[in-house]
C-alpha positions in Angstrom: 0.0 0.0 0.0 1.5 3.7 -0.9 4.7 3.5 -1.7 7.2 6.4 -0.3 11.0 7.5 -1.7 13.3 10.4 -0.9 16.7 11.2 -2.1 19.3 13.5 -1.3 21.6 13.0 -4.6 24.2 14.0 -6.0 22.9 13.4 -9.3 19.2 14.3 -10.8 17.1 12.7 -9.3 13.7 12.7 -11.2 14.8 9.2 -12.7 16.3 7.9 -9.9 12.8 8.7 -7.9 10.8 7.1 -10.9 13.1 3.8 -10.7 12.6 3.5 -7.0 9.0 3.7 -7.4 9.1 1.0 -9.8 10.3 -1.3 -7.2 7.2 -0.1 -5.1 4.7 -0.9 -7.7 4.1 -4.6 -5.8 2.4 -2.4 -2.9 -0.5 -1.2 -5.2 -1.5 2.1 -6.5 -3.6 4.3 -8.5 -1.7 7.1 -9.1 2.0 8.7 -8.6 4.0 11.7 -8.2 7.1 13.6 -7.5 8.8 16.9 -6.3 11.8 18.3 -6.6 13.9 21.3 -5.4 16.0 23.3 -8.2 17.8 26.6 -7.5 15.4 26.7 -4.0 12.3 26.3 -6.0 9.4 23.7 -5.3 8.1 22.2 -8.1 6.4 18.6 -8.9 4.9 16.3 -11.5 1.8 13.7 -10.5 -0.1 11.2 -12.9 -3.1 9.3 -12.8 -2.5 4.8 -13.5 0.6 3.6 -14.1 4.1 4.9 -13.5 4.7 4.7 -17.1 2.2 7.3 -17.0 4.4 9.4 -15.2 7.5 8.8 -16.7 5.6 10.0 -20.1 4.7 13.6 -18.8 8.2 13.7 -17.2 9.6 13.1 -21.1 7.0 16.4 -21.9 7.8 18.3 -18.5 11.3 17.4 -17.2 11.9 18.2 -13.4 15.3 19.2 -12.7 16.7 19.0 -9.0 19.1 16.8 -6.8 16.4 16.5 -3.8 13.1 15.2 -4.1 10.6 13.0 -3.1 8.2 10.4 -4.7 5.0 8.5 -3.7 3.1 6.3 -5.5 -0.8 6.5 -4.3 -3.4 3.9 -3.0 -6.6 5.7 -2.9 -8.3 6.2 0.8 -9.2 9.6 1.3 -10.9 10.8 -2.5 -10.8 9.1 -6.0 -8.2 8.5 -7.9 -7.1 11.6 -10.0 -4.4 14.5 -10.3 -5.6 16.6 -7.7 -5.5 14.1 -5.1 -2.3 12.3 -6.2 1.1 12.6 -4.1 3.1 14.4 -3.1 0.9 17.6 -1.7 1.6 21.1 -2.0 0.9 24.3 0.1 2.9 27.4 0.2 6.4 26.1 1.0 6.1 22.7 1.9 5.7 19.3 -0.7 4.5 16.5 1.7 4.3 12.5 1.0 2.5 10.1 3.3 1.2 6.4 3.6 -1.3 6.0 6.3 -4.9 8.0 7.1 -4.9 11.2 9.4 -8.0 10.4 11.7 -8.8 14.1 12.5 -8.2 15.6 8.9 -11.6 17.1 9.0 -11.6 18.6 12.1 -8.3 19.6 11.1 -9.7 21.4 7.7 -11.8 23.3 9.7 -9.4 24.8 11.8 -7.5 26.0 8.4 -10.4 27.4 7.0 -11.2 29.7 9.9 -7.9 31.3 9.2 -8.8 31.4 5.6 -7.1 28.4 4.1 -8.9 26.5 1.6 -7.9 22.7 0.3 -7.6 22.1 -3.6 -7.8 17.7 -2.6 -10.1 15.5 -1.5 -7.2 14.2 0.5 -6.2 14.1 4.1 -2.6 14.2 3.2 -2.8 18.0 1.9 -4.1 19.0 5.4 -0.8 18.1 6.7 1.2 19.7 4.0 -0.8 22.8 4.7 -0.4 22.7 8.2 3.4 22.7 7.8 3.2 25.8 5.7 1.1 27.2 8.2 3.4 27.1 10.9 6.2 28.2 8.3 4.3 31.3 7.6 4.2 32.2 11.5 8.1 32.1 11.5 8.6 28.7 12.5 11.9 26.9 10.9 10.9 23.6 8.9 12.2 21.6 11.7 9.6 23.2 14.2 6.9 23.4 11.6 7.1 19.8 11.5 6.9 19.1 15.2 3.8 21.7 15.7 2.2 19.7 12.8 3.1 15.9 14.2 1.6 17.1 17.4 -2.1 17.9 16.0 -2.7 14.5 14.0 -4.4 11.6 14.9 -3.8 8.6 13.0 -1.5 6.5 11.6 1.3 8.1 9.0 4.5 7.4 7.1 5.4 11.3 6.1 8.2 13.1 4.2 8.7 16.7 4.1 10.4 18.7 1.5 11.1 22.6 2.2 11.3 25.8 -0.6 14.6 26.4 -0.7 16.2 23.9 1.3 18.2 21.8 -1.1 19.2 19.7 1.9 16.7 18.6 4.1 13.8 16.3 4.0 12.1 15.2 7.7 10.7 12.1 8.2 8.3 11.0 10.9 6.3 7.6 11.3 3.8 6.4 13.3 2.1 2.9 12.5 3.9 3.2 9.1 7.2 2.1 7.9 10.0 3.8 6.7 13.6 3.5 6.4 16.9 5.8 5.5 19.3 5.1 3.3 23.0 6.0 4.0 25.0 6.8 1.0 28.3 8.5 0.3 27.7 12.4 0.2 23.8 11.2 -0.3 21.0 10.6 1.6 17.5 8.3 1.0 14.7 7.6 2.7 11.8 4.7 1.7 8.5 3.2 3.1 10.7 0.0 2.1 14.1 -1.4 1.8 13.5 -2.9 -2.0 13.0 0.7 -3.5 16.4 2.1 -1.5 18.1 -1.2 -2.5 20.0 0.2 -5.4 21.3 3.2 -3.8 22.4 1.7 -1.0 22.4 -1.9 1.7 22.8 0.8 4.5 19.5 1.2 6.1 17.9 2.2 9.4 14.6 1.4 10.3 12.6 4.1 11.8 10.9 3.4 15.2 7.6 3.9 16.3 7.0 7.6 16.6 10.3 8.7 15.4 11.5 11.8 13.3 14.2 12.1 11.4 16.1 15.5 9.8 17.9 13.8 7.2 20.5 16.1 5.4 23.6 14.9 3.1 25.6 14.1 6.2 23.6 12.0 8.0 20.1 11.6 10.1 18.9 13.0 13.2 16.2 10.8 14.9 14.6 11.6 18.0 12.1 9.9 19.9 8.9 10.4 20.8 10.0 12.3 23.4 12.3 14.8 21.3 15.2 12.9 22.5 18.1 11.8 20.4 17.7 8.2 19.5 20.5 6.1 18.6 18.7 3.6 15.5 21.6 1.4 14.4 22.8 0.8 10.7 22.4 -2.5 9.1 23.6 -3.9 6.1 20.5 -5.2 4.0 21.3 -7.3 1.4 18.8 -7.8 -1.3 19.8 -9.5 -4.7 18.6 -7.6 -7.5 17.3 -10.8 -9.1 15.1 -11.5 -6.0 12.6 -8.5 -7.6 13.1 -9.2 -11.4 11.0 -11.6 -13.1 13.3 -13.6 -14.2 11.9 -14.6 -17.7 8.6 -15.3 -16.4 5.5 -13.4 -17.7 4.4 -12.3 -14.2 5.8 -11.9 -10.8 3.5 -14.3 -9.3 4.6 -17.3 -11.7 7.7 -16.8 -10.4 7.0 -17.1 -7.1 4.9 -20.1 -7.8 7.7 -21.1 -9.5 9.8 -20.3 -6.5 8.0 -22.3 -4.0 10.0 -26.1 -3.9 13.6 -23.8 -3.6 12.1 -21.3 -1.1 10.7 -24.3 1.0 14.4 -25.8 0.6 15.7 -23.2 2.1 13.4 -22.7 5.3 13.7 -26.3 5.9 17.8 -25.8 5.8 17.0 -22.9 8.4 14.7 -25.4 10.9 16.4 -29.0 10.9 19.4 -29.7 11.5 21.1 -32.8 10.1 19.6 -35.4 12.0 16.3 -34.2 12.2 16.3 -31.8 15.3 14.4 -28.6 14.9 15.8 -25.6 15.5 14.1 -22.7 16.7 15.9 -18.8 16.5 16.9 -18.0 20.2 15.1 -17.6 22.7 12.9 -20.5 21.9 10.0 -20.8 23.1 8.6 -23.9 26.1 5.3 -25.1 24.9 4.8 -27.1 27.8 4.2 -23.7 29.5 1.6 -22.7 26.9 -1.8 -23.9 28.1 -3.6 -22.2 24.8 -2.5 -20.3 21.6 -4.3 -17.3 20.2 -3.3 -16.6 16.6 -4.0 -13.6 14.4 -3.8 -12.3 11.1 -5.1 -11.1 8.0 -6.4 -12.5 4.5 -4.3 -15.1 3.1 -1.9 -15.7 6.6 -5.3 -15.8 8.5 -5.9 -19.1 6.6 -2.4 -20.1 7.1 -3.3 -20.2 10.8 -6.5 -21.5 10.3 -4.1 -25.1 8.8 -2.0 -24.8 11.6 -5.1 -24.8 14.1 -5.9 -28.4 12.9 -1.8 -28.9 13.4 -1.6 -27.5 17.0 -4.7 -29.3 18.3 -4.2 -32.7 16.4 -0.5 -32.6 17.1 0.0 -30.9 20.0 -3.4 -31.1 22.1 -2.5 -27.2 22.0 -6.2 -25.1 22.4 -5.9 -23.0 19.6 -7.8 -19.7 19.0 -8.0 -17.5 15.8 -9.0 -14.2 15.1 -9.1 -12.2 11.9 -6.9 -9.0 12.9 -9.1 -6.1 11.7 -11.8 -7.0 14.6 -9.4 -8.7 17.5 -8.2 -5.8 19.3 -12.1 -4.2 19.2 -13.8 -7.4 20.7 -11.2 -6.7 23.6 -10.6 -10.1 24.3 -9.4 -11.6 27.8 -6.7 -13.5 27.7 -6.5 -16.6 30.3 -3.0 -17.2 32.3 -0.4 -19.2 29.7 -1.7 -18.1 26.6 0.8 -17.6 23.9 -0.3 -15.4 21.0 1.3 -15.7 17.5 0.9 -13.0 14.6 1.4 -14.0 11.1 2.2 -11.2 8.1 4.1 -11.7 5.1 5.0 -8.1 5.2 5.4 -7.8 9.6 3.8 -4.3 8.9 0.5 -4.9 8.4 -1.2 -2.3 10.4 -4.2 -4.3 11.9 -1.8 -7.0 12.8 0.5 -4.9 14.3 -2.6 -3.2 16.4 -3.4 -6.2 17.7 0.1 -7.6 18.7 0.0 -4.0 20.4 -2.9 -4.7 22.6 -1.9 -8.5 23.7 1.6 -6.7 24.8 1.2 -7.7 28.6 -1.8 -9.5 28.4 -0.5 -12.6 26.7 2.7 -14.3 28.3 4.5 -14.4 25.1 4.1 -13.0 21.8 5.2 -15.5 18.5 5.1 -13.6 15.0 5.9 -15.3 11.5 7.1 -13.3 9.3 8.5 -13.0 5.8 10.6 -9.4 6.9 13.2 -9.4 9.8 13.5 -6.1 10.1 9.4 -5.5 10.4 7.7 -3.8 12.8 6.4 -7.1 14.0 9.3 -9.0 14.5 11.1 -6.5 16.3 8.2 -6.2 18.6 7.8 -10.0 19.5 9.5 -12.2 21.9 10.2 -14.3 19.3 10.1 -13.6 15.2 10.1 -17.0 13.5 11.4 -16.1 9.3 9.8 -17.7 7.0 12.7 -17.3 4.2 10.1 -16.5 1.3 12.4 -13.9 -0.1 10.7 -10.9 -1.4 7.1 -11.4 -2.7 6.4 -9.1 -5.5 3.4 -10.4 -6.6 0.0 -9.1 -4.7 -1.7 -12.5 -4.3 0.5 -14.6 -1.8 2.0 -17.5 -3.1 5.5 -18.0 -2.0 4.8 -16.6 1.3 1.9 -18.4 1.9 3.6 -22.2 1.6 6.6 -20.6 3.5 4.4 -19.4 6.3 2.4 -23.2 6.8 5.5 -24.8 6.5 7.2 -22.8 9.3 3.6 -23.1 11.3 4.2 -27.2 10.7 7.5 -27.5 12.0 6.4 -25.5 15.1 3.3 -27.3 15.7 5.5 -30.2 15.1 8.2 -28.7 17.9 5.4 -28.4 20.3 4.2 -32.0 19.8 7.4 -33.2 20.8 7.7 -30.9 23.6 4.7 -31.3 25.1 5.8 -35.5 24.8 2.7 -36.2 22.1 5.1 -37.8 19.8 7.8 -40.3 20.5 10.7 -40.7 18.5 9.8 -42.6 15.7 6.5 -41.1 15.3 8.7 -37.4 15.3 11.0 -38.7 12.6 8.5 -40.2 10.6 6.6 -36.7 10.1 10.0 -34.3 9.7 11.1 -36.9 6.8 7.7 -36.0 5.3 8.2 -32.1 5.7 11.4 -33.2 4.0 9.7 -34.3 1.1 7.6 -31.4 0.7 10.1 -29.3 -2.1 10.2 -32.5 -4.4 6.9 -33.1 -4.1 5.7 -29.1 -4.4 8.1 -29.4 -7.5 5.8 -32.3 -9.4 3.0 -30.4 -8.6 3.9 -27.5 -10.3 4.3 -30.0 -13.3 0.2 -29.7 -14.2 0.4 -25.8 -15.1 -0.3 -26.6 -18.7 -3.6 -28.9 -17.4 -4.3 -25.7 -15.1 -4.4 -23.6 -18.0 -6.8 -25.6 -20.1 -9.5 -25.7 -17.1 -9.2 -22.3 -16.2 -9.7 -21.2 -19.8 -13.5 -22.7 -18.8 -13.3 -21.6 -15.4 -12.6 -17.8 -16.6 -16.9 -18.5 -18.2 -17.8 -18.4 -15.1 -19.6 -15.5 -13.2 -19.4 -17.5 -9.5 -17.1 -20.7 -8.3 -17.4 -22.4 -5.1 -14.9 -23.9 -3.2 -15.1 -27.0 -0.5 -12.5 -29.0 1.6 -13.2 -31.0 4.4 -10.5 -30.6 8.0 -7.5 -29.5 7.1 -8.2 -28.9 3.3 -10.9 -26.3 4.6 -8.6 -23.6 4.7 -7.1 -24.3 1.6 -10.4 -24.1 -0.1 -10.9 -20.5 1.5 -7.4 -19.4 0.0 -8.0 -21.5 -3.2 -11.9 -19.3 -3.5 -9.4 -15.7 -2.3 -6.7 -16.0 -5.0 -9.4 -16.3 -7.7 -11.9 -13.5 -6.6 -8.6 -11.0 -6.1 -6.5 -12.0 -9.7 -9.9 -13.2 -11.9 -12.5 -10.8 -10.4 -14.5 -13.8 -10.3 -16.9 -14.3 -7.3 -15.5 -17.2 -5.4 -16.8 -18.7 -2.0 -15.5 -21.8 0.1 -17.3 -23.1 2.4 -16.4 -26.7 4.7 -18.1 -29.6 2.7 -20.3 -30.7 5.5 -22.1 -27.0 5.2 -22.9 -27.3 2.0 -26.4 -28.7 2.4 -27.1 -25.9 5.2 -27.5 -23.1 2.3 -24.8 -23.4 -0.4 -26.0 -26.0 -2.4 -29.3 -23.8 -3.4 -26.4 -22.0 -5.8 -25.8 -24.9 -7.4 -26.1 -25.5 -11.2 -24.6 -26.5 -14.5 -23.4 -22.5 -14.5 -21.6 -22.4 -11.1 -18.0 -24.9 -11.5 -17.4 -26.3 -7.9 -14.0 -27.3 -7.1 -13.5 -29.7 -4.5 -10.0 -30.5 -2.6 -9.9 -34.2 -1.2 -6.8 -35.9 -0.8 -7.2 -39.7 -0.1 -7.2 -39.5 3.7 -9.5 -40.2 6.8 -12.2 -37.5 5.3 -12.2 -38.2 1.9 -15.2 -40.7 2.1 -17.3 -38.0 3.3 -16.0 -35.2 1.2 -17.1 -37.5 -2.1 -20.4 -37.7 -0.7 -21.2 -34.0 -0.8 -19.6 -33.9 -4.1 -22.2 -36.5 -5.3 -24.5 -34.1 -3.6 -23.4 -31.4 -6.2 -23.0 -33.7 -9.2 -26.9 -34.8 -8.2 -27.7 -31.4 -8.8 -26.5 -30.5 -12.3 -23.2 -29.0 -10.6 -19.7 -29.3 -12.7 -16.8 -30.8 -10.4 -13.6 -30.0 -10.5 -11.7 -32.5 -8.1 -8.6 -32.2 -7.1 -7.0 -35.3 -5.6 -4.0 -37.9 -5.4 -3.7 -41.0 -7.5 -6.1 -43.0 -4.9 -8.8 -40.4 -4.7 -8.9 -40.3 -8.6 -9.3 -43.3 -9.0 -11.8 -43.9 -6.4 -14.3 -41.2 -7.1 -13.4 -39.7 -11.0 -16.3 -41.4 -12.5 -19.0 -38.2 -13.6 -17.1 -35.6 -12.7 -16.0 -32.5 -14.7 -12.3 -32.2 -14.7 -9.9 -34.3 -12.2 -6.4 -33.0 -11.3 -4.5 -35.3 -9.2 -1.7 -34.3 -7.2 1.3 -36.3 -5.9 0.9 -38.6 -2.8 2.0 -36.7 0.2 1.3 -37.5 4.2 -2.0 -36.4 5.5 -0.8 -33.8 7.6 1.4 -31.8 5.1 -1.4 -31.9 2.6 -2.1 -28.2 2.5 1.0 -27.3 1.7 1.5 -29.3 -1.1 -2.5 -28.3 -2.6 -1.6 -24.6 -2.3 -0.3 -25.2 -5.8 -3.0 -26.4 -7.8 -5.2 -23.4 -6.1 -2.8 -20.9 -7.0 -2.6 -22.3 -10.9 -5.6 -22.4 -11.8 -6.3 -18.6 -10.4 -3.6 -17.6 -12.2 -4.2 -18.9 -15.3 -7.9 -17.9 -15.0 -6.5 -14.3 -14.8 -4.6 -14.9 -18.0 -7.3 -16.1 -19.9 -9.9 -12.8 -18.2 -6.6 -10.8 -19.3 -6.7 -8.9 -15.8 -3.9 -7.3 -14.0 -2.1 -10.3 -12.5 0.8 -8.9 -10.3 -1.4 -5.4 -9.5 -4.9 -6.4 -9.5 -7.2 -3.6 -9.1 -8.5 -2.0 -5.7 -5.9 -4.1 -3.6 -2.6 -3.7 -1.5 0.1 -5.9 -1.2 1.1 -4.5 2.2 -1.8 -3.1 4.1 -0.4 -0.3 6.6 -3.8 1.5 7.2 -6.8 -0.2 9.3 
């Protein structure tokens, strides 16, 4: 969501700022903008759609300047046009933000009784002319800024750029991300570390409620207090081919694509050699945790929702989940020994984040699982578990999503050993399986071309339902979610039992019904509701292993059959054919597949 990127350069820096925003685009937007300082003046460039967009009106009205900033737009406060496109403008001041100012009205009001009138539908501009406010009154830029920080309400990434300050740009967050760059002789500053990775590995993250004066020397962070703050440097290190397609027509093949070395590589990171799992310190000792509260948003929500079945069946662990956006409102007690884990591919997901605020004290120990070391959430849990995705470009989760159940597995797994569920054969047995997974992910990936030809079918249809019995529940949620957000098809799931409690009345030769059954203890049943649906007129899509085919193939519509994996790891391994066929039911719709419209890839406002 928004995308922010500042540079003190020694070189122009229009380009550079268009370039960096590229590497934003994963984030979602509508529009995009920047501003520049030349010779002391103030002047900027914004464009409605695509960067491209921008890049041709620069070609037509070059910007000239070695400071500026850059924002590319995800609409919240007004529609998508020029006039409300970043960065904002009032007297002196450019501003850029990510976030939503609470009190902007209220705010507004107070401007226009001193005769200031807004040109946006935005609450952004309010802050820029707040700034320019104070500036007018004789403050200096530094103390404009703190006057202005100290009447919002909200959450807010923000840069300021200054008439006739060639060297200075302030930074401030609160519930938003953003990071500076340290260059030689240059300065940057970026709502992420993949648009400043370019310039420069040297980054610091900004706390919460920091400010920064960033000039060519250096930074100046304070604290909320107004104390000097002492954020260290780290070396990022982000290959360049991480965020390039690689060949592939879309970001999110890749990262289909990506999945068997990806899981390679977090398994590397959890067992050792001979089979031990090894947790990043300080560990945690489940047989201190009497339940487990888990919370997240879209796609991670149904990763915990798998690794529910996983903790309970495993571990004889109570879990409890909550979707983030309405955990923290409910208020929730917590009982004594409750362990709560957050889950965000980004670790800056706002409503996340809010919650993890509110369990701070309440819960005994807070878990996260996160693709992002360096997020807000990991550096505010007890313990941040990585899930070694590398950087997910791609809007719909793919990568992330397989990375984040397979790092919930092993430490549902961990606390089944812990909590002395398993014995020893039982605990090999089940880690030689998760061993197994990338081969196995790797075959599956084999029936793209299959994937295609359905979904050229599937892309007819104006509604799709989804159903999965246990643990293949979930996966029919997230297989119904990657198809409404990349196809714009409407998609529901639903758990196969409730099918004849309402959904089936949608039934009909129209409406394609995919069904996910693995050959294990539930497939019986699941086949039965499926011959409900067949009964009915309804086309079937079954996706299943060898067995399952060629048990229950007869009358249905289309059968994809998957490798034979163990029971428990199932999930993981039918988060591919789910994430094929949306794909290539986007291709054949010819929507947006990387940037689909309306949506986020990091959502940093509630």
């Amino acid at each position: 969501m928004c995308g922010i990127v500042g540079i003190l350069g020694t070189h122009e820096v229009a380009p550079l700022l268009v370039e960096s925003l590229k590497r934003l685009e994963y984030r979602g937007y509508d529009s995009a903008g920047i501003a520049t300082i030349n010779d002391g003046h103030l002047d900027r460039r914004r464009a409605v759609g695509k960067l491209v967009n921008l890049s041709d009106l620069l070609v037509h009205e070059p910007l000239a300047g070695k400071a500026g900033i850059g924002h590319t737009r995800w609409a919240t406060h007004g529609v998508p046009s020029i006039r409300n496109a970043h960065p904002h403008s009032a007297g002196r001041v450019s501003v850029v933000h990510n976030g939503i100012i609470e009190n902007f009205r209220e705010l507004r009001e107070w401007l226009a009784g001193r005769g200031l009138s807004h040109e946006s539908d935005t609450d952004t501009e309010t802050v820029a002319m707040l700034a320019n406010h104070f500036l007018s009154e004789g403050a200096s830029p530094e103390d404009a800024v703190e006057l202005t920080l100290a009447r919002l309400h909200g959450a807010y990434a923000l840069l300021f750029l200054f008439e006739g300050e060639e060297d200075l740009m302030i930074a401030a967050r609160k519930g938003s991300p953003l990071a500076i760059g340290h260059g030689d002789g240059e300065m940057f500053v970026g709502s992420d570390a993949i648009a400043l990775a370019p310039m420069t590995s040297r980054i610091t993250y900004l706390e919460e409620s920091d400010r920064a004066v960033v000039t060519r020397s250096g930074a100046r962070i304070m604290d909320s207090g107004g104390r000097l703050a002492n954020r260290p440097v780290k070396t990022i290190h982000i290959d360049a081919a991480q965020v390039d397609k690689a060949g592939h027509r879309h970001f999110m093949a890749k990262e289909i694509a990506e999945q068997p070395s990806r899981l390679t590589s977090a398994l590397s990171f959890y067992l050792s050699d001979d089979g031990a799992i090894r947790l990043p310190e300080p560990g945690i000792d489940f047989t201190g945790v009497d339940r487990l509260t888990m919370v997240a948003c879209g796609t991670a929500s149904y990763a915990c929702h798998v690794a529910k079945y996983w903790f309970e069946q495993l571990a004889g662990l109570p879990v409890d989940i909550d979707v983030a956006s309405e955990f923290r409102y409910r208020e929730p007690p917590l009982a004594a020994r409750t362990t709560a884990l957050f889950v965000s591919q980004s670790g800056e997901t706002a409503d996340t984040l809010a919650a993890l605020r509110y369990c701070r004290g309440k819960a005994d120990r807070i878990l996260c699982v996160v693709n992002v070391a360096e997020s807000s959430i990991a550096r505010e849990s007890d313990l941040a578990l990585p899930i070694l995705a590398g950087p997910e470009i791609g809007v719909a989760s793919t990568k992330a999503f397989s990375c984040q159940l397979l790092v919930l597995g092993v430490l549902a797994l961990e606390a089944a050993r812990q909590r002395g569920r398993l014995d020893g054969a039982a605990y090999a047995e089940q880690v030689e399986s998760l061993r197994a997974l990338p081969g196995l992910v790797n075959h599956a990936l084999s029936i793209s071309d299959e994937a295609a030809r359905i979904a050229t079918r599937l892309a007819e249809a104006r509604d799709v339902l989804f159903l999965g019995r246990g643990r293949m529940f979930p996966l029919a949620l997230e297989g119904a979610l990657k198809l409404k957000e990349i196809s714009y098809i409407h998609a529901e799931a639903y758990a196969s039992g409730e099918l004849k409690h309402g959904p089936i009345a949608l039934v009909d030769k129209s409406v394609p019904v995919i069904v996910m059954a693995p050959h294990d203890e539930l497939f019986d049943k699941t086949v039965s509701n499926m011959q409900e649906v067949m009964a009915r007129g309804g086309r079937v899509l079954l996706i299943t292993d060898r067995a399952g085919a060629a048990a229950a193939s007869h009358g249905v519509w289309e059968t994809l059959v998957m490798p034979d994996v163990a029971d428990l790891w199932a999930p993981i391994l039918y988060a591919v054919p789910a994430q094929l066929l949306a794909y290539h039911t986007a291709m054949a719709k010819g929507t947006d597949v990387d940037q689909p419209r309306n949506l986020a890839k990091s959502v940093t406002v509630e």
